[in-house]
Biopython code that builds the backbone (N, CA, C, O; Angstrom):
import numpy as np
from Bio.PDB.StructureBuilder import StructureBuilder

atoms = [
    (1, "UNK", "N", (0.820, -1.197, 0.000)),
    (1, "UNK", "CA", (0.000, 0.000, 0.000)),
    (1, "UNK", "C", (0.859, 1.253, 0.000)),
    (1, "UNK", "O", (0.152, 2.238, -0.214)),
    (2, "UNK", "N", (2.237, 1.576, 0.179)),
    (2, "UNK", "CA", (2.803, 1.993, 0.978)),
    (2, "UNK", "C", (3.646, 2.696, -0.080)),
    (2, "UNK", "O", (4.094, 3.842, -0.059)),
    (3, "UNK", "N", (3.778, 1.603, -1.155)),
    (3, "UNK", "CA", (4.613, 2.024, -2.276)),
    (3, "UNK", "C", (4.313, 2.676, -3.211)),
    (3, "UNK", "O", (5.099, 3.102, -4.057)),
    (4, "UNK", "N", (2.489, 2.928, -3.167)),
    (4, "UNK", "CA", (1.635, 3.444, -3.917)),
    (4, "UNK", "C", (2.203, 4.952, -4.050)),
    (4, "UNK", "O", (2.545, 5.580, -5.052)),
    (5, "UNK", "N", (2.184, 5.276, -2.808)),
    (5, "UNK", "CA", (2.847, 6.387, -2.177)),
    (5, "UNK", "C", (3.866, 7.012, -2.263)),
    (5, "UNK", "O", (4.009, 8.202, -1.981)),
    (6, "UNK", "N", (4.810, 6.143, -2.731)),
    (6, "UNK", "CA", (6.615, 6.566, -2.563)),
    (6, "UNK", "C", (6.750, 7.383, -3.904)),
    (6, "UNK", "O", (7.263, 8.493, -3.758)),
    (7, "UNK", "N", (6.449, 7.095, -4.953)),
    (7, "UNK", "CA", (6.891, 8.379, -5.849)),
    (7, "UNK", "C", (5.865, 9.556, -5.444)),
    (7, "UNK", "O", (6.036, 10.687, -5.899)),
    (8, "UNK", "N", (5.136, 9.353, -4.853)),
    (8, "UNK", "CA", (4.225, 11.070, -4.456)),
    (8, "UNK", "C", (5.648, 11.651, -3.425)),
    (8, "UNK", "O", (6.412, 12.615, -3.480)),
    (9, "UNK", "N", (5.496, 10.640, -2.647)),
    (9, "UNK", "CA", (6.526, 11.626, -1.373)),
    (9, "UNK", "C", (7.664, 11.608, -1.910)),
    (9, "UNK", "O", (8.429, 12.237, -1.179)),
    (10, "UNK", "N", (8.321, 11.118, -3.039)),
    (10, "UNK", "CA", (10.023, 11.534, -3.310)),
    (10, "UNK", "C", (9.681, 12.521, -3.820)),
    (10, "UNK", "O", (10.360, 13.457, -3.401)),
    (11, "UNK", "N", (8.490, 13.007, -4.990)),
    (11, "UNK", "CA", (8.299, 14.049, -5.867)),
    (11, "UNK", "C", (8.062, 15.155, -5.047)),
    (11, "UNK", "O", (8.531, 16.248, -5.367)),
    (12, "UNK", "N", (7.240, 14.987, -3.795)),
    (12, "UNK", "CA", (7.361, 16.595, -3.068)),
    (12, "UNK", "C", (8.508, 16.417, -2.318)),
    (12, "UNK", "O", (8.858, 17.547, -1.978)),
    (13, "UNK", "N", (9.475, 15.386, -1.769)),
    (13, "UNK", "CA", (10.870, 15.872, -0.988)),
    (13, "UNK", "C", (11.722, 17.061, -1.810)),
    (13, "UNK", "O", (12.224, 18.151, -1.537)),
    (14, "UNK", "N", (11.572, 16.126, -3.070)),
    (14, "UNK", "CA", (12.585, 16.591, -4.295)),
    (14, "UNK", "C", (12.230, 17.929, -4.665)),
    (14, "UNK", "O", (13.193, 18.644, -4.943)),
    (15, "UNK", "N", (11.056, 18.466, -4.743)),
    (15, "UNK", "CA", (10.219, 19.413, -5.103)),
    (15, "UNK", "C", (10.636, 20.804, -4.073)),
    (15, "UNK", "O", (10.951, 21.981, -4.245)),
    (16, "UNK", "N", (10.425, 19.874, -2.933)),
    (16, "UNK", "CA", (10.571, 20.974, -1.838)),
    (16, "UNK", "C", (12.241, 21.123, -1.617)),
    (16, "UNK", "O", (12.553, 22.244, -1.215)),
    (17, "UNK", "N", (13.049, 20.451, -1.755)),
    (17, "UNK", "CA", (14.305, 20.637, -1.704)),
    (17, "UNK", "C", (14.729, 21.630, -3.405)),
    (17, "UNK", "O", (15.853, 22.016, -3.085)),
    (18, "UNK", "N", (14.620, 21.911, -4.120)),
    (18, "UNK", "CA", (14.435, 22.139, -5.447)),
    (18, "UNK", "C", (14.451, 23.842, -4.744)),
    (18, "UNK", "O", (15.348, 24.646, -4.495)),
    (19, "UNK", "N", (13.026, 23.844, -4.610)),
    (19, "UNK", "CA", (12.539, 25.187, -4.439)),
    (19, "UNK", "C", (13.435, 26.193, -3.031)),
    (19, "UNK", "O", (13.696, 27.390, -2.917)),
    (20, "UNK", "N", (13.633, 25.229, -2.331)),
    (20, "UNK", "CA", (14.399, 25.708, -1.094)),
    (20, "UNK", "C", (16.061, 26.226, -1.504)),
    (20, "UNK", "O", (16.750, 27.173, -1.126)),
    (21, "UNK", "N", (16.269, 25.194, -2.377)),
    (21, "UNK", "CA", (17.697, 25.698, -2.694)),
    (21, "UNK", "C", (17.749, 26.556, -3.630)),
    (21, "UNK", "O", (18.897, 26.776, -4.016)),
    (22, "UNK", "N", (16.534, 27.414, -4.402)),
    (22, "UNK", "CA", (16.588, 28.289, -5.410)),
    (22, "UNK", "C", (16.671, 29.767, -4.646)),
    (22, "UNK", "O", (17.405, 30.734, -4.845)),
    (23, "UNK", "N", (15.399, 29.480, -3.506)),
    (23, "UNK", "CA", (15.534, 30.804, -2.522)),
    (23, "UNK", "C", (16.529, 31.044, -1.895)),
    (23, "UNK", "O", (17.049, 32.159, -1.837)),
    (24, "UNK", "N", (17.015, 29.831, -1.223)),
    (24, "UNK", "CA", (18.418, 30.037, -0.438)),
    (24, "UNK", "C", (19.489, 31.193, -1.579)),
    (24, "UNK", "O", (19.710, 32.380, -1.336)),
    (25, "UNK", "N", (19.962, 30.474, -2.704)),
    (25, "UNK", "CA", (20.573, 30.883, -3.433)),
    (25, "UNK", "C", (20.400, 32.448, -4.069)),
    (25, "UNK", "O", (21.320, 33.244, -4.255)),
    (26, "UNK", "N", (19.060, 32.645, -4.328)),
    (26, "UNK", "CA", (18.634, 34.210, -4.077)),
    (26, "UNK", "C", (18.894, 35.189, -3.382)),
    (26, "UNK", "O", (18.774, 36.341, -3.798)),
    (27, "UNK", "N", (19.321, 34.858, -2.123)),
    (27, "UNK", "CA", (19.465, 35.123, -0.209)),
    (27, "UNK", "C", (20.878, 35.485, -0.835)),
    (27, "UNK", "O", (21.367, 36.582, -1.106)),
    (28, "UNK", "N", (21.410, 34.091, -0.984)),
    (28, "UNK", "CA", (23.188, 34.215, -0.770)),
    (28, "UNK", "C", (23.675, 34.944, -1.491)),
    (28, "UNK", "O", (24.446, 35.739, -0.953)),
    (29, "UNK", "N", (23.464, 35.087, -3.319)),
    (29, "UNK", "CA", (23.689, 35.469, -4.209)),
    (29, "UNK", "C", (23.406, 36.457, -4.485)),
    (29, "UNK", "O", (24.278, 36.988, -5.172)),
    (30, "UNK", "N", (22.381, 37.200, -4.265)),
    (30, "UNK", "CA", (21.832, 38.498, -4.996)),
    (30, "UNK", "C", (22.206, 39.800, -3.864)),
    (30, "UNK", "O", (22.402, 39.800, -2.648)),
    (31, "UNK", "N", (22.197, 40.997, -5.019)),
    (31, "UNK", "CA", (22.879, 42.029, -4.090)),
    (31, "UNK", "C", (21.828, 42.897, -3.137)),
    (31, "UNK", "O", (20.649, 43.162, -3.366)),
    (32, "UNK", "N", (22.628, 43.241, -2.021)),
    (32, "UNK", "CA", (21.776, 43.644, -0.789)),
    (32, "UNK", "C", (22.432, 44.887, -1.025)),
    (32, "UNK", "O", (23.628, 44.934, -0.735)),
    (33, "UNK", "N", (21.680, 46.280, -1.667)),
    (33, "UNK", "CA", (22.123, 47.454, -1.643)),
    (33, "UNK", "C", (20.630, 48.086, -1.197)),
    (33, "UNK", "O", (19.919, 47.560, -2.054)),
    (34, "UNK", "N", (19.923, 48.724, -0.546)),
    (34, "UNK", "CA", (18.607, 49.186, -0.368)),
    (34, "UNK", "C", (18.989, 50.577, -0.227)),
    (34, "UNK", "O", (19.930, 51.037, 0.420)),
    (35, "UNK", "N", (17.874, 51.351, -1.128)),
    (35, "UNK", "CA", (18.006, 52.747, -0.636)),
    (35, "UNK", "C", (16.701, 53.292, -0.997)),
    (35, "UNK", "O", (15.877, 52.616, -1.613)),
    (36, "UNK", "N", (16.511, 54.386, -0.663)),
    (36, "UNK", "CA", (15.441, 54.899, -0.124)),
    (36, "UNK", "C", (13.688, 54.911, -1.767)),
    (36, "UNK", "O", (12.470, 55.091, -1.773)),
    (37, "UNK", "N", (14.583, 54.655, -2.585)),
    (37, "UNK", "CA", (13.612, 54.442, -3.710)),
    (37, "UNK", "C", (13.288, 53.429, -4.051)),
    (37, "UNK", "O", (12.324, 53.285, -4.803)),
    (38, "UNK", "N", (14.103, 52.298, -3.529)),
    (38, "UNK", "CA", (13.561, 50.411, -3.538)),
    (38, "UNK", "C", (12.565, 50.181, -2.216)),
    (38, "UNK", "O", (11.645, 49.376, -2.071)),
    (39, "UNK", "N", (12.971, 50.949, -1.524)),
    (39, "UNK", "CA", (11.686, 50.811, -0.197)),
    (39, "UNK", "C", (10.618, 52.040, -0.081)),
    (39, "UNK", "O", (9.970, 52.306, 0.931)),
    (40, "UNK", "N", (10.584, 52.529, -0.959)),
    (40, "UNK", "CA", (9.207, 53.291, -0.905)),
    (40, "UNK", "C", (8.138, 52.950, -1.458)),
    (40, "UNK", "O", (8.496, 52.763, -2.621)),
    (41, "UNK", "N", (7.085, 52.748, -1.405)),
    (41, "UNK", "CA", (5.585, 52.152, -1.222)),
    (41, "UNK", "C", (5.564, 52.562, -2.985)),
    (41, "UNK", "O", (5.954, 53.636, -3.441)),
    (42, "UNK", "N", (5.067, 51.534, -3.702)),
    (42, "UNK", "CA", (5.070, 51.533, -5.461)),
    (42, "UNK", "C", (3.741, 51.224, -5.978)),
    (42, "UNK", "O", (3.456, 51.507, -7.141)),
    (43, "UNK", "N", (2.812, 50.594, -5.098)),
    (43, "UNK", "CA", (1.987, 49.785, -5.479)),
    (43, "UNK", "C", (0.437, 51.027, -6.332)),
    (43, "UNK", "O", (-0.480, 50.688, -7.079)),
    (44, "UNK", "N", (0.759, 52.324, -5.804)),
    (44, "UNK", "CA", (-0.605, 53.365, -6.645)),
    (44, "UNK", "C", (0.352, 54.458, -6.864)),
    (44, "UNK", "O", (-0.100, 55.474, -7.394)),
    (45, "UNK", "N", (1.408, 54.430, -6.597)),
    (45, "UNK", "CA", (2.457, 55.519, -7.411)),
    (45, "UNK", "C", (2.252, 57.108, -6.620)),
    (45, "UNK", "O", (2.503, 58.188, -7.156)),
    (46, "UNK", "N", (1.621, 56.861, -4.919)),
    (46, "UNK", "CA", (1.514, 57.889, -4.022)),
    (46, "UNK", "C", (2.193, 57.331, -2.962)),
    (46, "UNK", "O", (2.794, 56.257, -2.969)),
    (47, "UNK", "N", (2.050, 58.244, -1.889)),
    (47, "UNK", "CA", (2.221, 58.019, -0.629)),
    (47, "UNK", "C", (1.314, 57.586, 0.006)),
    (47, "UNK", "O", (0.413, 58.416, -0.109)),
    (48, "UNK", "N", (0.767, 56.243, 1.028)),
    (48, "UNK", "CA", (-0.221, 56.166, 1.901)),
    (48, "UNK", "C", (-0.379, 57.825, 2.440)),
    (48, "UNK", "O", (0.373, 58.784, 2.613)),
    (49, "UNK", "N", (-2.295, 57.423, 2.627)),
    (49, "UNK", "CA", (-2.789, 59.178, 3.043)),
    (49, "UNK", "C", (-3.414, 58.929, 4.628)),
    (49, "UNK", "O", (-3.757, 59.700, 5.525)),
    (50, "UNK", "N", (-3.376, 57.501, 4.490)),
    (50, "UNK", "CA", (-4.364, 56.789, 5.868)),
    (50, "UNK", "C", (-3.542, 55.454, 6.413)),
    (50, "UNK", "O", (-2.582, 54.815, 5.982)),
    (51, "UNK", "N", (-4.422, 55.351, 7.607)),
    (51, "UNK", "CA", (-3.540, 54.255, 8.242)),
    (51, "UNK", "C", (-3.538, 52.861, 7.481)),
    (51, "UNK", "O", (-4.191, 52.852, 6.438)),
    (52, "UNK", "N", (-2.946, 51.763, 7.820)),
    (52, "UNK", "CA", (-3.246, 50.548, 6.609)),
    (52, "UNK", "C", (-4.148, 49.433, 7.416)),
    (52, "UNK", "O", (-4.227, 48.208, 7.324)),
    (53, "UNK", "N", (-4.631, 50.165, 8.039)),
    (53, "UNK", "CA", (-5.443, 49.356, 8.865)),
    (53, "UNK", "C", (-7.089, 49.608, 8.436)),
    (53, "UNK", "O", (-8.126, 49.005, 8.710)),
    (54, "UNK", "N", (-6.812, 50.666, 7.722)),
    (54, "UNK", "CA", (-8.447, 51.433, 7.448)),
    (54, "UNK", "C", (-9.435, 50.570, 7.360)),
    (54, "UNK", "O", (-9.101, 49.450, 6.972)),
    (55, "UNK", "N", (-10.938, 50.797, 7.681)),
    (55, "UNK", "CA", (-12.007, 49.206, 7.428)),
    (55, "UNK", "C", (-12.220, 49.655, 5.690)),
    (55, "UNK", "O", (-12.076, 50.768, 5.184)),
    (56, "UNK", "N", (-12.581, 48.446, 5.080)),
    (56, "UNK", "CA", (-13.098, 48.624, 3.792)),
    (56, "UNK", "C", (-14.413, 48.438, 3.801)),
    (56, "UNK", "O", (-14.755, 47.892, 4.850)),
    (57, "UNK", "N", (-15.398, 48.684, 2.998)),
    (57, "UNK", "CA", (-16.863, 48.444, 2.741)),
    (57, "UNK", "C", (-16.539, 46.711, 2.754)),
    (57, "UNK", "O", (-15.622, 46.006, 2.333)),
    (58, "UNK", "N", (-17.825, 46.474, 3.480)),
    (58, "UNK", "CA", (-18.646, 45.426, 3.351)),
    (58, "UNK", "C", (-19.055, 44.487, 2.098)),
    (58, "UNK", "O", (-19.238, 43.274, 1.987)),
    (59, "UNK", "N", (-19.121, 45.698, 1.110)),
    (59, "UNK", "CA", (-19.867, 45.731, -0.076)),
    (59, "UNK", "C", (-18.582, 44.941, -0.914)),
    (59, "UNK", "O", (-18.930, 44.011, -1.641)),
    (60, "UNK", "N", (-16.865, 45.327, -0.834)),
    (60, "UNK", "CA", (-15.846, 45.327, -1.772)),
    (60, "UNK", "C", (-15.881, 43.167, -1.442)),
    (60, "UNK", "O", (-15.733, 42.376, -2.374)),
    (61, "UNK", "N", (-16.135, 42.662, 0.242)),
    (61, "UNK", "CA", (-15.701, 41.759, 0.299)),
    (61, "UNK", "C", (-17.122, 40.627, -0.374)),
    (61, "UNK", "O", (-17.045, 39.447, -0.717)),
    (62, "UNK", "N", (-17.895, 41.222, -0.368)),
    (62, "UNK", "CA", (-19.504, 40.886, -0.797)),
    (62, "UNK", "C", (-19.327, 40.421, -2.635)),
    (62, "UNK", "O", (-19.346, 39.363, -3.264)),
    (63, "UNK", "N", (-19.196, 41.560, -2.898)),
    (63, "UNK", "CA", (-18.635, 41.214, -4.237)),
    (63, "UNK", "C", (-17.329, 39.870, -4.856)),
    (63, "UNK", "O", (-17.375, 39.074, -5.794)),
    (64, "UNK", "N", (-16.450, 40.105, -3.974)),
    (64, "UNK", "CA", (-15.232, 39.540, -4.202)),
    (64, "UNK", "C", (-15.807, 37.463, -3.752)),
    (64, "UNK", "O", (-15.220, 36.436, -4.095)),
    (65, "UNK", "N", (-16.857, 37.587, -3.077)),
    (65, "UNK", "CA", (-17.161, 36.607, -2.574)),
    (65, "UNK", "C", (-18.182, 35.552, -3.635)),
    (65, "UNK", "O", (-18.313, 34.329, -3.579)),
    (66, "UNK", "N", (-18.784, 36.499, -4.537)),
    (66, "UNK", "CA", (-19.906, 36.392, -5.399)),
    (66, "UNK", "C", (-19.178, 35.851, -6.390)),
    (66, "UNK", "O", (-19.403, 34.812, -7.010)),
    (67, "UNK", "N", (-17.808, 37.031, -6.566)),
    (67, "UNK", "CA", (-17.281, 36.525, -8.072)),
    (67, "UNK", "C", (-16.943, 35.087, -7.948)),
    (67, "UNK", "O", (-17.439, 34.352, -8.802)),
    (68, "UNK", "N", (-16.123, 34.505, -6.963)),
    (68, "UNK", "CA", (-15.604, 33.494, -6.749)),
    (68, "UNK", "C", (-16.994, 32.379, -6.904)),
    (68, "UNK", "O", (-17.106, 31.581, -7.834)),
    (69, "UNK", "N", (-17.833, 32.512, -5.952)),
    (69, "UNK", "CA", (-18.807, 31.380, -6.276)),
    (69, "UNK", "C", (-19.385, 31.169, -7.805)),
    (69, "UNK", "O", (-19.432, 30.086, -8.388)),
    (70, "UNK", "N", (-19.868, 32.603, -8.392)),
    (70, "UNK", "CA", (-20.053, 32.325, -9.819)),
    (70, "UNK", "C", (-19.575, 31.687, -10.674)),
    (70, "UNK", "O", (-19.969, 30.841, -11.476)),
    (71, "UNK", "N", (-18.039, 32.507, -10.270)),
    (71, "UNK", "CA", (-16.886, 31.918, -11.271)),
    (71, "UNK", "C", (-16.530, 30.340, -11.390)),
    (71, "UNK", "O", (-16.025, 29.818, -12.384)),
    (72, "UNK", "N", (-16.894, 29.669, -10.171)),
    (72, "UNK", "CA", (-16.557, 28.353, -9.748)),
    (72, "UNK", "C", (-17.805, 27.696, -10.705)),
    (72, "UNK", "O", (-17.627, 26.490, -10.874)),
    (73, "UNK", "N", (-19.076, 28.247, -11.393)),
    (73, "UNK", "CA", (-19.563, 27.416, -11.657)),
    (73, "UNK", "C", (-19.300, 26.905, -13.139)),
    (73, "UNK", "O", (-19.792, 25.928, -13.704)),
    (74, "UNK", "N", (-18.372, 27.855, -13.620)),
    (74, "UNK", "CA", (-17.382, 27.551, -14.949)),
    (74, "UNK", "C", (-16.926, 26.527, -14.758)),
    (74, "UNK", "O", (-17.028, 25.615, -15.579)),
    (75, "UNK", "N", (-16.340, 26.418, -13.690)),
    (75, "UNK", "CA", (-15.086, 25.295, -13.492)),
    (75, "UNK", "C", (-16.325, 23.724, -13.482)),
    (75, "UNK", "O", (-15.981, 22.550, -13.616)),
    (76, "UNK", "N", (-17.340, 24.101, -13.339)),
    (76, "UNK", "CA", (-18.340, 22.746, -13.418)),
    (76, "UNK", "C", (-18.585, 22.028, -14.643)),
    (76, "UNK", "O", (-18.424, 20.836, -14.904)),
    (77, "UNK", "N", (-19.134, 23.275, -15.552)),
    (77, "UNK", "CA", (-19.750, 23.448, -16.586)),
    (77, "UNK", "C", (-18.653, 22.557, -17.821)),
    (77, "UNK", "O", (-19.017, 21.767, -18.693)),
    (78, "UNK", "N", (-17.159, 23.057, -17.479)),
    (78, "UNK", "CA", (-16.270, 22.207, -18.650)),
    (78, "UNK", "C", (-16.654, 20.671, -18.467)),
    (78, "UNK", "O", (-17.342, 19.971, -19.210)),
    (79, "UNK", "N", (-16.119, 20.392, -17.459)),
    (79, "UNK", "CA", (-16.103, 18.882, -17.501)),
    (79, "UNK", "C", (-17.608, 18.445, -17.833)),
    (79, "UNK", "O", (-17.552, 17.467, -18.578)),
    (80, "UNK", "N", (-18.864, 18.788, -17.573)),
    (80, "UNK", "CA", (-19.913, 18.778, -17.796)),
    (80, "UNK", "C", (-19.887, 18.414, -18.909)),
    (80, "UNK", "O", (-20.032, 17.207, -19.102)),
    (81, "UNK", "N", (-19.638, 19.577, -20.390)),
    (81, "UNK", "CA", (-20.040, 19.538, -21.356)),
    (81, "UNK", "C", (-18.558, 18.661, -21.919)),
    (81, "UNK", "O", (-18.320, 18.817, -23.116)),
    (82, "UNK", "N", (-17.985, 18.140, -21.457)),
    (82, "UNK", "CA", (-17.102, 17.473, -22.404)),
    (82, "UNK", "C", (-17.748, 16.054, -22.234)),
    (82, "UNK", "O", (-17.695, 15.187, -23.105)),
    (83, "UNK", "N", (-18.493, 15.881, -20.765)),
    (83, "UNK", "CA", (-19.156, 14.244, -20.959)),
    (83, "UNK", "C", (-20.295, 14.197, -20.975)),
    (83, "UNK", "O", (-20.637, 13.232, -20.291)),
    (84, "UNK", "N", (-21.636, 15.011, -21.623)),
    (84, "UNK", "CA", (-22.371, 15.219, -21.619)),
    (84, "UNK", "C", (-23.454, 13.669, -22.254)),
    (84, "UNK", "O", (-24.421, 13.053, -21.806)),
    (85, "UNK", "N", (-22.388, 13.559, -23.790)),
    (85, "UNK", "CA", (-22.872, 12.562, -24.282)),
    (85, "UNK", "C", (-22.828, 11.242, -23.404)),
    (85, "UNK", "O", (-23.785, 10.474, -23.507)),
    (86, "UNK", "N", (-21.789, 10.924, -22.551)),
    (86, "UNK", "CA", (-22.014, 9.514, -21.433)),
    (86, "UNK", "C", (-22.974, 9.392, -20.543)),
    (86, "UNK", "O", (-23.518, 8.342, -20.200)),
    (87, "UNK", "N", (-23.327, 11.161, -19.919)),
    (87, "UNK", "CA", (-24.142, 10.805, -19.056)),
    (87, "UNK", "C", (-25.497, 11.105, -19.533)),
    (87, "UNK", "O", (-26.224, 11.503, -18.623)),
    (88, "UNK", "N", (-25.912, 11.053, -20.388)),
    (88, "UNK", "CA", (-27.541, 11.431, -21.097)),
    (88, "UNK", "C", (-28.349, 12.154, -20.313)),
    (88, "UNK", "O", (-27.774, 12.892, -19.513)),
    (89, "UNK", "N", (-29.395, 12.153, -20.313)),
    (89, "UNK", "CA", (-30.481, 12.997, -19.819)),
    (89, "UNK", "C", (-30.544, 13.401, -17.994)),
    (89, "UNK", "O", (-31.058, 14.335, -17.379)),
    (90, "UNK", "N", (-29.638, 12.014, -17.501)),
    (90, "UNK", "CA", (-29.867, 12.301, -15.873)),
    (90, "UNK", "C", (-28.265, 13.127, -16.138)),
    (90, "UNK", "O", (-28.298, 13.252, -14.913)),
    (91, "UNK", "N", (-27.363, 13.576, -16.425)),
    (91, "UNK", "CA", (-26.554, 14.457, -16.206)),
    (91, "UNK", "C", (-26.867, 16.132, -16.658)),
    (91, "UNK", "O", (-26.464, 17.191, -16.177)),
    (92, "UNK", "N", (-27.975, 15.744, -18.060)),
    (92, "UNK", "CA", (-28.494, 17.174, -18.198)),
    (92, "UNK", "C", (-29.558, 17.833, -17.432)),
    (92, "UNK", "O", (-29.802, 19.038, -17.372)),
    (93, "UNK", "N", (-30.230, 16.727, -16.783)),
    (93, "UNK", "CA", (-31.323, 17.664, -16.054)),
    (93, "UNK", "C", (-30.424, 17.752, -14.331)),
    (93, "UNK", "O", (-31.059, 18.459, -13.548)),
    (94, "UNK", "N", (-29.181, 17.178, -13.756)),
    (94, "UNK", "CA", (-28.768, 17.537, -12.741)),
    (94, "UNK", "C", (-28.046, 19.371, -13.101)),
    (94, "UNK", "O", (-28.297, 20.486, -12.643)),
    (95, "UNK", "N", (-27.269, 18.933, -13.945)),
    (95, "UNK", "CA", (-26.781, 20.530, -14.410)),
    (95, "UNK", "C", (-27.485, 21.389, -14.709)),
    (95, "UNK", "O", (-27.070, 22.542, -14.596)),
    (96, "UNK", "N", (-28.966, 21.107, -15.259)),
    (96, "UNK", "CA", (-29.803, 22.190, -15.147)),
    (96, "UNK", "C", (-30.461, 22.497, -13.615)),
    (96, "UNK", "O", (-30.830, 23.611, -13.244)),
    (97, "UNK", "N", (-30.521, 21.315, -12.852)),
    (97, "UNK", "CA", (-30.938, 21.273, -11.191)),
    (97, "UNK", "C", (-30.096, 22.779, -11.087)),
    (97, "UNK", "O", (-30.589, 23.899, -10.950)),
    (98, "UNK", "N", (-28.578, 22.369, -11.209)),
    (98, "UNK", "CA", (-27.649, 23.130, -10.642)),
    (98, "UNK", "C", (-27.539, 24.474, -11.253)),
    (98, "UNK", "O", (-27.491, 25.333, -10.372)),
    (99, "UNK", "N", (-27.483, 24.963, -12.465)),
    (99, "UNK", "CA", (-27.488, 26.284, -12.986)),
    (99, "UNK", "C", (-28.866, 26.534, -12.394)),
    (99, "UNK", "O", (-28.768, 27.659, -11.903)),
    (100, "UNK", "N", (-30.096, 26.087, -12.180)),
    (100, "UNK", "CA", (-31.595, 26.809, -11.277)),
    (100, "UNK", "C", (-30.704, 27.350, -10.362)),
    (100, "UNK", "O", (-30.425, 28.508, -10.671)),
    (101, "UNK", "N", (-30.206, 27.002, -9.456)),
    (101, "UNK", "CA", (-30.175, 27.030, -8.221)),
    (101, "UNK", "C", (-29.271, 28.480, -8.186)),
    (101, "UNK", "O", (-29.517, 29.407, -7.415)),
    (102, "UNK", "N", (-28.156, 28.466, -9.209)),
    (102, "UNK", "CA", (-26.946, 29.465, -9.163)),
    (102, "UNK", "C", (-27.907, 30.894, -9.800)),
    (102, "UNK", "O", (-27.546, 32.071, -9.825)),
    (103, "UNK", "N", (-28.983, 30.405, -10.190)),
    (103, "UNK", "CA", (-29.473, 31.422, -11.044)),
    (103, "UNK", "C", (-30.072, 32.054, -10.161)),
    (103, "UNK", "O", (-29.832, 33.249, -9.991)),
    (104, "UNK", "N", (-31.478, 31.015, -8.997)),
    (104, "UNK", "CA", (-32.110, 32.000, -8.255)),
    (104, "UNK", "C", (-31.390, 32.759, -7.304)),
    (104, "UNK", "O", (-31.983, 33.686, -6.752)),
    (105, "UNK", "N", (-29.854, 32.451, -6.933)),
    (105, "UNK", "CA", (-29.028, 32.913, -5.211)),
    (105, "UNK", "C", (-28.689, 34.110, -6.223)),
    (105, "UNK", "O", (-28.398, 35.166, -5.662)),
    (106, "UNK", "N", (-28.677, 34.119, -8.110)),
    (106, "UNK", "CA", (-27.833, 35.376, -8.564)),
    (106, "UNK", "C", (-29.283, 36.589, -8.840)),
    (106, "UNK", "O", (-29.136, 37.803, -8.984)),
    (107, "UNK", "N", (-30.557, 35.879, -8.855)),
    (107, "UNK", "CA", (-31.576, 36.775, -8.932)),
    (107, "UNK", "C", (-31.648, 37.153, -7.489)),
    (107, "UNK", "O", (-32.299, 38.197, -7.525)),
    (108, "UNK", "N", (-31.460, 36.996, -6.682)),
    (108, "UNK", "CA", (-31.900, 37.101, -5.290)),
    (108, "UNK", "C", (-30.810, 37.738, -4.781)),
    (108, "UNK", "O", (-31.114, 38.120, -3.651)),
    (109, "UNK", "N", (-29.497, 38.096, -5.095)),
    (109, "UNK", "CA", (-28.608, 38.723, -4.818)),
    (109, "UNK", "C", (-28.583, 40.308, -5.562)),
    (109, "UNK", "O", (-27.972, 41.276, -5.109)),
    (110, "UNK", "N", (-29.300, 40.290, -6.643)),
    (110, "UNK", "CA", (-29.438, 41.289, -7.678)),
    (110, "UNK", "C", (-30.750, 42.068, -7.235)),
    (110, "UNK", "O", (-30.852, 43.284, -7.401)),
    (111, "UNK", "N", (-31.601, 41.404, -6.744)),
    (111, "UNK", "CA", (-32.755, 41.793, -5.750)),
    (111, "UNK", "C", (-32.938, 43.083, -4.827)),
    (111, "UNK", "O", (-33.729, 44.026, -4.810)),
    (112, "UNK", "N", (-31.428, 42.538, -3.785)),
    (112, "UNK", "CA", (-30.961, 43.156, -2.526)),
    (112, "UNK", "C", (-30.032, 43.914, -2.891)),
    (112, "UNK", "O", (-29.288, 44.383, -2.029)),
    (113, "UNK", "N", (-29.862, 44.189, -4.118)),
    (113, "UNK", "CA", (-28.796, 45.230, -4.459)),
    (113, "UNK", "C", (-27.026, 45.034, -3.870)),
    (113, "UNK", "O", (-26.181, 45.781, -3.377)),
    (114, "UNK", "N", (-27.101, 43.681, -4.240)),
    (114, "UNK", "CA", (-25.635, 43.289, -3.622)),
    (114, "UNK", "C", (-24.474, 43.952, -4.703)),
    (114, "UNK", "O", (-23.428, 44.558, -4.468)),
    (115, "UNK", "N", (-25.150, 43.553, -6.028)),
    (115, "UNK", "CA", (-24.121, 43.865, -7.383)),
    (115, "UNK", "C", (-24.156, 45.479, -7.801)),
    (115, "UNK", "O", (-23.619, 46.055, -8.747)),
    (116, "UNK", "N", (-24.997, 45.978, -6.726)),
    (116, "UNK", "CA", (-24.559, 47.709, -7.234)),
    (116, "UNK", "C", (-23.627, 48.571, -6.300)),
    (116, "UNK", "O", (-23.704, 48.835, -5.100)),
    (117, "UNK", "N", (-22.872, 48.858, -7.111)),
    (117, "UNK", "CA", (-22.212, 49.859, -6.358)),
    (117, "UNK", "C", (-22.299, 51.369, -6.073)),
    (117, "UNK", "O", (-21.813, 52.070, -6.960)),
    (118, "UNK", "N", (-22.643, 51.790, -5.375)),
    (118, "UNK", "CA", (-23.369, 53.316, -5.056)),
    (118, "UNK", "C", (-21.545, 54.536, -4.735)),
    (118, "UNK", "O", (-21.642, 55.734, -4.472)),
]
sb = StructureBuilder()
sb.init_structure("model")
sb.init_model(0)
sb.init_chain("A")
sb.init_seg("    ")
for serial, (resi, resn, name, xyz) in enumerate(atoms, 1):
    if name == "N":
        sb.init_residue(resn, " ", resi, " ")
    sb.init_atom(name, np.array(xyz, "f"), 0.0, 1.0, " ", f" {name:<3s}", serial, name[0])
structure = sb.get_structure()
């Protein structure tokens, strides 16, 4: 049973030793000169104006939460339609079960005004 196993665990030893000795080597190798324009904040091309702790809307993590479930129902839909023909009629009316369902939580989210942004 045991051996089933052994090329999984040499492939992540090897894997993880691989990756460890690339960073190490990054560390050892690469030059450590820092000055005041490699450590200044790059990411909107200002200066923070507020603390980085600030709360964000409700609304930004609401959204971000939606996309992901939607988006996940792509990831269904391929394998779906590539075996559509094996599983005949009880695989098309479960995937239609399942797009109902994504449809009413996306009418019912569109309802409550989750997808507008004010």
């Amino acid at each position: 049973m045991l051996d089933n196993y052994l090329p999984v665990l040499v492939f992540l030893v090897v894997g993880l030793l691989i990756g460890g000795v690339m960073i190490s080597l990054g560390f050892i190798l690469g030059p450590h000169r820092p000055d005041s324009e490699k450590t200044s904040p790059y990411e909107c091309g200002f200066e923070a104006f507020e603390d980085s702790r600030m709360k964000f809307d409700v609304r930004y993590y609401l959204v971000a939460i939606l996309f992901i479930i939607f988006d996940l129902e792509i990831a269904f839909l391929f394998p779906w339609a590539v075996v559509l023909d094996e599983i005949g009629l009880f695989g098309f009316v479960a995937m239609a079960i399942f797009i109902g369902i994504l449809v009413i939580g996306f009418i019912y989210e569109w309802k409550k005004g989750a997808l507008e942004w004010e």
